[in-house]
Structure formats: C-alpha cells, structure tokens
N, C-alpha and C positions, 0 to 999 in steps of 0.2 A: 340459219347458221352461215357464218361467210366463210367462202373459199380462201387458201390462204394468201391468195393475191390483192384480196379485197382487205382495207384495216375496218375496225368494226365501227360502228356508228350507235349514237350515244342508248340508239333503241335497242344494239345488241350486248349493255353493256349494263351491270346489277348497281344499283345507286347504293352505295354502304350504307350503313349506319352510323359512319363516323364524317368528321371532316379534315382536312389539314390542320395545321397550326394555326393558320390564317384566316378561316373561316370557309375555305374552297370545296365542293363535293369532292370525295372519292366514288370511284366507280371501279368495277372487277370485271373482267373478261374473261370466263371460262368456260368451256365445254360440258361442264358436270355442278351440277345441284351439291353434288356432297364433296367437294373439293375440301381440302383444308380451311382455305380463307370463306369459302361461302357457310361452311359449317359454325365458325365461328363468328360471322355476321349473323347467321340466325339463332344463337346463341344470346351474342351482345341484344339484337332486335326482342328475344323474349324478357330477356332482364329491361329495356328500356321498358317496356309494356306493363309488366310487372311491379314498376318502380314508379308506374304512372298510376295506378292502380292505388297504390300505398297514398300519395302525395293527395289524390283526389279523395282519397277516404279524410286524412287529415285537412286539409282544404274544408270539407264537407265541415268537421269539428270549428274547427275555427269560426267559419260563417254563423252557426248555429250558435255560439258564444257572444251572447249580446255584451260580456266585457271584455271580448277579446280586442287589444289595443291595437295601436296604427301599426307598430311592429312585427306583430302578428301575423297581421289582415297583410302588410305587405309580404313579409317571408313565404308566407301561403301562396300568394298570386306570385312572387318569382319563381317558385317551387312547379308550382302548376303551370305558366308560360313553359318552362324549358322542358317539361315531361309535353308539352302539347305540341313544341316543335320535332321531339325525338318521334313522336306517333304520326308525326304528318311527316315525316321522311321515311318510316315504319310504312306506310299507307305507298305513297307515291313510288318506294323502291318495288313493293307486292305489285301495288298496280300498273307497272312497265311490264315485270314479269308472267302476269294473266294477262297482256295484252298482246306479248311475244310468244305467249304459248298458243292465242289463239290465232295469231296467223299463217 
C-alpha cells in the first residue's frame, strides 16, 4: 500500500476491463476490493468471460460445419479474437492482483 506522499505505481494500480475511446488502458487505484468501481469491473470481467464462453461454443459450430461459408468462418474468428483479447486483459489485470497480494 503507498503512503500518501508516495503517487501509486502502475503495480499498485487494478488494470480495468475497459479501455478509453482511443484504445489506451484504464487502471483504478483503491484501497478496497469491494469499491464501487472494482465491483463493477468484476462484474463487466465475468460478462466478458461469459460471453467468451458463448462465442467459442459458436466458433466450435462453425468450424465443424464443413458448409460453413467465408462469412462465417470470418465472423467466427472476429468474434473469437475480441472475446480472446477481453480474457487476456481478464488474465493480466488477476495476475498483477495475485502478484501484489503476494508481496
């Protein structure tokens, strides 16, 4: 935890689940797990997982569809890329958080 003379550093600091308008990380600085906003990041982070869950069951369908067309096959794999970057920021915000808890 920093003292309050010290500003936090990006390891004391919870990576969202969102980003800006631009593409930029957000990160949250709080004292408490059950804050408002960290509540509602873990919130948005079970819908993303969730929804990642859905898109690789369909994905799964698709591929097993030997007439499924290029349309398809592609909507599938943009479906499945953006659900595999929400779980690899899912992943990478958890795992700052088990790394800060075990220091």
């Amino acid at each position: 935890m920093n003292t309050p003379a010290e500003p936090p550093t990006v390891g004391d600091l919870r990576l969202l689940p969102w980003t800006t308008p631009d593409g930029k990380p957000c990160y949250l600085s709080t004292d408490s797990d059950r804050s408002m906003l960290s509540r509602l990041a873990d919130e948005i982070e079970a819908a993303q997982l969730a929804s990642g869950e859905q898109v690789l069951a369909g994905a799964r369908e698709v591929l097993a569809d030997p007439s499924a067309g290029e349309r398809a096959v592609r909507f599938a794999l943009t479906r499945a890329a953006e659900c595999l970057e929400d779980a690899l920021r899912v992943a990478a915000s958890r795992g700052g958080r088990i790394r800060e808890r075990a220091v």
